[in-house]
N, C-alpha and C positions, 0 to 999 in steps of 0.2 A: 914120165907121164904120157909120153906117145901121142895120141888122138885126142887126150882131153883138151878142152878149150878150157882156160880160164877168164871169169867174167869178172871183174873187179876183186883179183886175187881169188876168188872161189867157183869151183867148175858149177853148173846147173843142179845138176840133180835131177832126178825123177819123180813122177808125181806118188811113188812110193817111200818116197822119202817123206816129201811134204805130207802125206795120210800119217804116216806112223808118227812122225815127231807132232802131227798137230795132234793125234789120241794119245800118246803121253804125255803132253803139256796138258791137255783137257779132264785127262783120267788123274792127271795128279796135283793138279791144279799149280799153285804159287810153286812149289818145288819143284814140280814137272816142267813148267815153263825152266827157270831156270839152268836146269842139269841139262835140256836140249839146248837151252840159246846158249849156251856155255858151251857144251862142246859139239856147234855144228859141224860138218866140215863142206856144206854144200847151201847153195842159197834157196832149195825146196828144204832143205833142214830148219836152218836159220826161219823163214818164212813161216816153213808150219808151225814153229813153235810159237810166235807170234801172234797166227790163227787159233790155235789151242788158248792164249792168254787169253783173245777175245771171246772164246766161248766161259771159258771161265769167270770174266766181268760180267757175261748175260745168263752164267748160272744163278752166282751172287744175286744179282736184280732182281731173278724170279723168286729165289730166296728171301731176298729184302721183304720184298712185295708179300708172298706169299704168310709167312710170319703177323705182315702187319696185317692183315686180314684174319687172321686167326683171334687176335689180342680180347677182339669183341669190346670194342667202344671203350673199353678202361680211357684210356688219352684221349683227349680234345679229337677235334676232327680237322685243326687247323695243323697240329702234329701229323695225324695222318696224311694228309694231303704233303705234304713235306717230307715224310717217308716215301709217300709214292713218287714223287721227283726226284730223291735220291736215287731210286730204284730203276725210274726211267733214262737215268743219266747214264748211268752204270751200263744199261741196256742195249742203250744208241753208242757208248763208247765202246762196245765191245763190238758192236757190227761196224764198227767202222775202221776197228784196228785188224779184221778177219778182212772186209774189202779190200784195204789196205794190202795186208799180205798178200791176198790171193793177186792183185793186181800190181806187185811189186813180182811176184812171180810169172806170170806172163811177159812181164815186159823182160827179166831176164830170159826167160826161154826163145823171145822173136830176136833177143838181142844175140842170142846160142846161134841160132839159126839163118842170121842177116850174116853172121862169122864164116858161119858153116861152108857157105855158099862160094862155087867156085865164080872168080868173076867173070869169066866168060859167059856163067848162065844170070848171071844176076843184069850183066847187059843186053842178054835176050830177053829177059823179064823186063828189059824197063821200055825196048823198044817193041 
């Protein structure tokens, strides 16, 4: 393995990792999450795919949503309002599971980079 650091059994990654596994998790939705988070081998893999799940909860939503808007008043409007909370749950859970990721991914990359460091400069850094 040479140079690589491993971070909790898995090296960093690049943020080209983290782009492509989160556009196949997103472009393929439930199975694309999957087939990435299954075979990461890096924690921007693992992470985007994650990110990827959460755009797919906040495609769904918009879907939700969009649909019941379309219906034209057939169902109650006490229904509707109950779709639309479904919709917005769905929404807020997927922006939180993408912050999530993306900020589980920075913490492993300062975490790459506090490793990296040789300690002699890391003690000119603190003094």
């Amino acid at each position: 393995l040479g140079d690589l650091i491993l971070i909790e059994g898995l090296p960093a990654g690049n943020i080209l990792h983290f782009a492509w596994n989160l556009i196949i998790s997103a472009s393929f939705q439930f199975i694309g999450f999957m087939l990435t988070y299954l075979f990461h081998t890096t924690h921007a893999g693992k992470n985007g795919s994650r990110a990827g799940l959460g755009v797919t909860f906040i495609q769904f939503g918009f879907y939700v949503r969009s649909h019941d808007d379309g219906e034209g008043g057939s169902s109650g409007n006490n229904e509707g309002d109950n779709i639309d909370i479904i919709a917005y749950i769905l929404m807020i859970f997927g922006w939180f599971i993408i912050i999530r990721s993306v900020a589980d991914y920075i913490r492993v990359k300062r975490m790459e980079r506090i490793i990296a460091t040789q300690p002699s400069q890391a003690i000119e850094d603190i003094v």
